[in-house]
C-alpha positions in Angstrom: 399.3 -190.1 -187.1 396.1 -190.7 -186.8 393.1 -191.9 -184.2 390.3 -194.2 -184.8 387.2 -194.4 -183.0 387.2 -197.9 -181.0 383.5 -198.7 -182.1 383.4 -197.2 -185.5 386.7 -198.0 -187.5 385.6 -196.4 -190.3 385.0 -192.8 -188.2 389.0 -191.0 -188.0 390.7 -188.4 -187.7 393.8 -187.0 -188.6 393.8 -184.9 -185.8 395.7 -186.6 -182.5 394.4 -183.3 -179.9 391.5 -185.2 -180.7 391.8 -188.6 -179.2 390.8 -188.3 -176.0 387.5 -187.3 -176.9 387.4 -190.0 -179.5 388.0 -192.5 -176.4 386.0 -190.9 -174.3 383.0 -191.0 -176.9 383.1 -195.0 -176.6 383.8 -195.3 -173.3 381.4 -195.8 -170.4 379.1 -192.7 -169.0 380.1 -191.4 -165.6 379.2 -188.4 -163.4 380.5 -184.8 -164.8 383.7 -183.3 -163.0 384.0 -179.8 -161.9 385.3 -177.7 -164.5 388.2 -176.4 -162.5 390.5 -178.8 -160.6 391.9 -175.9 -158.5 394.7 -174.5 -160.4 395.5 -170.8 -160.5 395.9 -169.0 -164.1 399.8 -167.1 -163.7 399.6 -163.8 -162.3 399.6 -161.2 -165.3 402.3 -158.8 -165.6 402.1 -155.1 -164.4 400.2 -153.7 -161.8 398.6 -151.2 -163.3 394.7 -151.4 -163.6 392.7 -149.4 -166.2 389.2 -148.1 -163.8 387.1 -148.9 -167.2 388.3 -152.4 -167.2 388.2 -153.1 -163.3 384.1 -151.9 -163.8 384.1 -154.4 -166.8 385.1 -157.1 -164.2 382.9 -156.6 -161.4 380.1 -156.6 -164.1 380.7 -160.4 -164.2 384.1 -162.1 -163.2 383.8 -165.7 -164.0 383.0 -164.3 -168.0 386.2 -161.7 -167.6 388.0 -164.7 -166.4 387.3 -167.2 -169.2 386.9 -164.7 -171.8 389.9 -162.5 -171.3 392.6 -163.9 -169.0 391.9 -167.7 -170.6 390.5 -166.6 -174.2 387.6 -169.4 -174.0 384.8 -167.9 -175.7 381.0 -169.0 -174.9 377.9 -168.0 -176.5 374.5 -169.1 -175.2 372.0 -170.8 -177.6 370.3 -168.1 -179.5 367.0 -167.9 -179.1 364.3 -168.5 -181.8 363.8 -165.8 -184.6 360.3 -164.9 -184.3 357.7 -166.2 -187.2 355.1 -163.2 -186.6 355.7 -159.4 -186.7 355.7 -158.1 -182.7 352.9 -156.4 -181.4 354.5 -155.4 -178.4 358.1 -154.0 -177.0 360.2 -156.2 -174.9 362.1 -154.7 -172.5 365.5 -154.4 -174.6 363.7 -152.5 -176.9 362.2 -150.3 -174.5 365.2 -149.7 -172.8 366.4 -148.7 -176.2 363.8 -146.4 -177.0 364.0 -144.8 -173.3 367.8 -144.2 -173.9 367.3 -142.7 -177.5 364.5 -139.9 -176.7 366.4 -139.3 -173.1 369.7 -138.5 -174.8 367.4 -136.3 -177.4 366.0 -134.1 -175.0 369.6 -133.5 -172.8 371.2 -132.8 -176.8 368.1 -130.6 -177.4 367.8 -129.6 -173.6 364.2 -130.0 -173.5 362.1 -130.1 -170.3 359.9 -132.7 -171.9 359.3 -134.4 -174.7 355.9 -134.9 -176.7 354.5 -138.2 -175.4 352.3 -138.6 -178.8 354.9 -140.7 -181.7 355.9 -138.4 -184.4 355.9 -139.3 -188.0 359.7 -139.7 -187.7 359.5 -142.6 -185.0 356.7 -144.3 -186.6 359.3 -144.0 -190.1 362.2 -146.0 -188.2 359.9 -149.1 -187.9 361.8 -149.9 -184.2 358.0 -150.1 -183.2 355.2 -152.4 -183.6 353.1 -151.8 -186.8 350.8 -148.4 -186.6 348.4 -148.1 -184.5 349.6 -150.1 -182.4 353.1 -148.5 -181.8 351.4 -145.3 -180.3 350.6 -147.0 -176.5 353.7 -148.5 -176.3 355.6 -145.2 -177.6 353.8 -143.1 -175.0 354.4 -145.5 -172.4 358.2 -145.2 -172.8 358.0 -141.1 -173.3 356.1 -140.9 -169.8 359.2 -143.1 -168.0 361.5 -140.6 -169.6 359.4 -137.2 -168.7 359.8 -138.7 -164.8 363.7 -138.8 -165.0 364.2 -135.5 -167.3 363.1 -133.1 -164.4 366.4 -134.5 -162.4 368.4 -133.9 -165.2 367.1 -130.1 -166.0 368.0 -129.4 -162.2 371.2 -131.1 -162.2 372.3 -129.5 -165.0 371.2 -126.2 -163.6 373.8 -126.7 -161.0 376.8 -126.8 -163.5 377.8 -128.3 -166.5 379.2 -132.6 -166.0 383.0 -132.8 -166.3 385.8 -135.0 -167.3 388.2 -136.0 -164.4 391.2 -137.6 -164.7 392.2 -140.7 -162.5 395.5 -142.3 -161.1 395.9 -143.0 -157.3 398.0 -145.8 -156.1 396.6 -147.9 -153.1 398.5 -150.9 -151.3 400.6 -151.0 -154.4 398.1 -151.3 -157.1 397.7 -148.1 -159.1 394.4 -147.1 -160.8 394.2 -144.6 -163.9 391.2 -143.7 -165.6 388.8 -141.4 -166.2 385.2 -140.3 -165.1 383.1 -138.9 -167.8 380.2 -137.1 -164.9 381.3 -135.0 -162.4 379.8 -132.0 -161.2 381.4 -129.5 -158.6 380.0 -131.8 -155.9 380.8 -135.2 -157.3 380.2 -138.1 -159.6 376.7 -138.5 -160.8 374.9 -141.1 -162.9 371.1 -140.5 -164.7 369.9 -143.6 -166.6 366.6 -143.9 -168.1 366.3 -147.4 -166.7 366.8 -149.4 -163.6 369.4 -148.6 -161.2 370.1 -152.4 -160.8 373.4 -153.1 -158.3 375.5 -153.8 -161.9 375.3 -149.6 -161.9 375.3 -149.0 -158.6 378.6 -151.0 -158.1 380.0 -149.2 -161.4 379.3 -145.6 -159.8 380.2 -147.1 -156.7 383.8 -147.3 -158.1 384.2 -144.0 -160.0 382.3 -142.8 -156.7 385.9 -144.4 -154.6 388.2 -143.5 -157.4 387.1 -139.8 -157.0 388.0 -139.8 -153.3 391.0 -141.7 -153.2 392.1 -139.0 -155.7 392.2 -136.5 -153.2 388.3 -134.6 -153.8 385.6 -134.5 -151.7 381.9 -134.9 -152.2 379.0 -137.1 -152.4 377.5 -139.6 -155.2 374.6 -139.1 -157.0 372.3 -141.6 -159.0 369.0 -140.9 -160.5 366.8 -144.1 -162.5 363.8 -145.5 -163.0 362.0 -148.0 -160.6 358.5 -149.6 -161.7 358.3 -146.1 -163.9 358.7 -143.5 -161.6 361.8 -141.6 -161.4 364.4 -142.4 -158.0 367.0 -140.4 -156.5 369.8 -142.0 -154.5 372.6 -140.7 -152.5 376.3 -141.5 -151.1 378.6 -139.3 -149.0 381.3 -141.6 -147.5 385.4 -140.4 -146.4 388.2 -140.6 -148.3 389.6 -143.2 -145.5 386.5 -145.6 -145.7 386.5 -145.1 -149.6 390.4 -145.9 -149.9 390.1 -148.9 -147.4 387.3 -150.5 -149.7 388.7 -149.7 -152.9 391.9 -151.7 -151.6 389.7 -154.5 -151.2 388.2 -154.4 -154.7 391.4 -154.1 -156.0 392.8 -156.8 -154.2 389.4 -159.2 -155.3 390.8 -157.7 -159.3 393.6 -159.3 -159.3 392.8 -162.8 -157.8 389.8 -162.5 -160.2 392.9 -162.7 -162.4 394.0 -166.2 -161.4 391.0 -167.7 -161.2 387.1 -167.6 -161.8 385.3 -165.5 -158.7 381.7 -167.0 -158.1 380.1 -162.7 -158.2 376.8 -161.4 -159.9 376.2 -158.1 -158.7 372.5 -158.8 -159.1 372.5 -161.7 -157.1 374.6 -161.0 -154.3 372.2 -157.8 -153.8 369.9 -160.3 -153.3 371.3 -162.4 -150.9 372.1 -159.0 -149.1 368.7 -157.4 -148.8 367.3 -161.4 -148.2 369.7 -161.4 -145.7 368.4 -158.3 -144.1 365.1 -160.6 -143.0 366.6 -163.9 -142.7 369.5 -165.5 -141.6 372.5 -166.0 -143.7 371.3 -169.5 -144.3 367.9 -169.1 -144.7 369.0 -166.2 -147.3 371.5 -168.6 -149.2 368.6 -171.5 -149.4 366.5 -169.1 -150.7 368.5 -167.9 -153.7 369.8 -170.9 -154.2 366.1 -172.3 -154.7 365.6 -169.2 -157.2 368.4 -170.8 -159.5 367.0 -174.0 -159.1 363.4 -173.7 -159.9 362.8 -174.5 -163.4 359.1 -173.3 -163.5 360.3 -169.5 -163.5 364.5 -169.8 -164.1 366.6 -166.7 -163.5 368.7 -165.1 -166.9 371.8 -167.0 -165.0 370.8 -169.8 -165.0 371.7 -169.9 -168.8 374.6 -168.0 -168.6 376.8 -170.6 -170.5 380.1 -169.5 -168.0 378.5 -169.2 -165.0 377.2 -173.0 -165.7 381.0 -174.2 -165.5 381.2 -172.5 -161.6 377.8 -173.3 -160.6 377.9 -175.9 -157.8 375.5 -179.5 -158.1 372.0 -179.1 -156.5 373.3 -175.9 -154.6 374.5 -173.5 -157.3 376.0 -170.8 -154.6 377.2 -173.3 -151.9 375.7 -175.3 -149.1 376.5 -172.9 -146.5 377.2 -169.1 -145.6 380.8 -170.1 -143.9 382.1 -172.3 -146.7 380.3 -170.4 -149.8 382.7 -168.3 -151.9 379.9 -166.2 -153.4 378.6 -165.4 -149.7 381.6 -164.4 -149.1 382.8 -162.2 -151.9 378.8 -160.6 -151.9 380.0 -159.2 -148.6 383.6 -158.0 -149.7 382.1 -156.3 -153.0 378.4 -154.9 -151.7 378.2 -154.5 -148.4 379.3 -151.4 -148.8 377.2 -149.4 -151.8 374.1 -151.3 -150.0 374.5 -149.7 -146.8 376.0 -146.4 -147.9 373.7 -146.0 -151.5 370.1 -145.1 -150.1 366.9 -143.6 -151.5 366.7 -139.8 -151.5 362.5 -138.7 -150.9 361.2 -137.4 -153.3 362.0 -133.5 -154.1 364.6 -133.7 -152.6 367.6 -130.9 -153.4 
C-alpha cells in the first residue's frame, strides 16, 4: 500500500497515515481551522490529585493539556547560538547567579555576602570575561543582600517545616506536601520576581494548609526592580476551602480540554481592569499580543499558538471570552487577598 503525490509521481510513500497530507500538499490553499473542533479528551481515572502536579497545571494549562493528557510534544524554534563571547548577563543567567549565592548564604547562614567576585566565581566562567564580570557580579550580590535580611529574621522566628497534605473537598482529594512552613504558616523567599506564576503556586500550598485544618497567614518575600518586597495573606479556612473547590474543579476540566490561562497575563487583565473597563482592559491585552514591534514571550509559545483566537488572541469580548473568565475564577482571589507589606514591617 502505498500513496503517490498527485503532482509529483515520482515523490511516494509507503506510509498510508500519510496520505492525507500528501493530498492536502497538492490541493488548493484555504484559510487555517481552529485546532480544536470541540471535542472533550475522556475524563482520567481516579480522583485523586497530587498538590505538586495541580501547581504544575495552573503554571500553564493549554501545555499540561497537550503535553501530558494528549502526549503532543512542542518545542519552540531555538534561538541562534551566539557568534561572540557575552559581555553582559541576561536575565536567566542572573536569575541563576541570584539563586546560587542566595542559597549559599542561607547553607552558610550568612547575613551578607561580599559584593566584590571572588577568585572562585570568576574560575566557573558563568560570567562575562574578567574585568568585565565584576559590575555585573556585584550587581546581582546587591539584589541578594536586599532579600537576605528577610530571611535572617524569618529564620530567627523558627526553623521551615515539612507538612503533610490530604484534605478531600467536593469529592476531589488533595495529598501533598509543603516543603516551608513556619509556626505561623507557609512562606516563600525567592531571589527574583514574585511574578503571579508564584504567587498562584503559594497561593495553593497557602489553601491546602487551611483546608487541612491549620490556621495562619502567607508569607512571600522577592525582588521588585532590585529592592527586596514583602507580601502578606491571612484569609479563613471557609473562603480558602470555597476557592480551592473552584481550582479543583478548573483541574479536572483542564483535563478534558485545553483552558485558555497564563497566570501572568490574566494578572494583567486584572490590575488593567482595575482602571478600565473589562473591555477596554481585554482590547488592551489583546493589542500587547498583537503588536509585533515589541511581542510578548507568548506570543511564541508554540501551544498557546493552537488556542490563540484570529486578530483577538483572548476573545472579542469580556462575556464570551474564556480566558476573561477563568482570569477571574483562578486570580481574583491571591490579587485581592496577596498585598504589599511596608517596608519593616514584622
Amino acid at each position: 500500500l502505498f500513496a503517490v503525490q498527485p503532482d509529483h509521481p515520482r515523490v511516494f510513500t509507503f506510509a498510508a497515515e500519510w496520505l492525507p497530507a500528501i493530498r492536502a500538499g497538492g490541493a488548493a490553499r484555504m484559510p487555517s481551522t481552529p485546532f480544536g473542533d470541540g471535542t472533550l479528551a475522556s475524563a482520567p481515572d481516579g480522583s485523586v490529585i497530587d498538590l505538586g502536579q495541580l501547581k504544575r497545571f495552573f503554571d500553564h494549562p493549554v501545555r499540561y493539556f497537550f503535553k501530558e493528557r494528549l502526549q503532543i510534544r512542542l518545542q519552540a524554534l531555538e534561538p541562534d547560538i551566539e557568534d561572540e563571547e557575552p559581555f553582559a548577563l541576561d536575565g536567566l543567567n542572573s536569575w541563576a547567579l541570584r539563586d546560587a549565592l542566595f542559597r549559599a548564604a542561607c547553607r552558610d547562614g550568612s547575613a551578607r555576602i561580599d559584593e566584590d567576585i571572588s577568585a572562585l566565581w570568576r574560575a566557573r566562567g558563568a560570567l562575562p570575561p574578567a574585568p568585565l564580570d565584576a559590575a555585573p557580579y556585584s550587581a546581582q550580590a546587591r539584589q541578594v543582600n536586599a532579600i537576605l535580611p528577610y530571611w535572617m529574621r524569618w529564620v530567627e522566628a523558627g526553623e521551615p517545616q515539612r507538612l503533610d497534605i490530604d484534605v478531600s473537598i467536593a469529592g476531589h482529594r488533595l495529598i501533598g506536601r509543603l516543603n516551608s512552613v513556619w509556626p505561623d504558616g507557609p512562606r516563600l523567599i525567592r531571589p527574583g520576581s514574585l511574578r503571579m506564576q508564584y504567587r498562584l503556586r503559594s497561593w495553593i500550598d497557602y489553601l491546602a494548609y487551611l483546608a487541612s485544618g491549620r490556621d495562619g497567614a502567607l508569607r512571600l518575600a522577592g525582588l521588585a526592580k532590585g529592592s527586596a518586597v514583602e507580601f502578606r495573606a491571612r484569609i479563613d479556612a471557609e473562603t480558602a476551602r470555597a476557592h480551592l473547590g473552584v481550582l479543583l474543579d478548573l483541574y479536572w476540566a483542564g483535563q478534558r480540554d485545553a483552558l485558555l490561562f497564563m497566570p501572568d497575563l490574566a494578572d494583567m487583565y486584572l490590575h488593567s481592569r482595575a482602571s478600565k473597563d473589562e473591555s477596554e482592559a481585554l482590547a488592551h491585552l489583546n493589542g500587547k499580543l498583537t503588536n509585533s514591534f515589541s511581542p510578548r514571550p507568548e506570543l511564541s509559545d508554540p501551544y498557546l499558538k493552537l488556542v490563540f483566537l484570529e486578530g483577538q488572541p483572548l476573545g472579542t469580548a469580556p462575556d464570551d471570552s474564556r480566558f476573561c473568565q477563568l482570569a477571574e475564577a483562578i486570580c481574583a482571589e491571591p490579587v485581592r487577598h496577596i498585598v504589599e507589606l511596608p517596608a519593616g514591617s514584622p
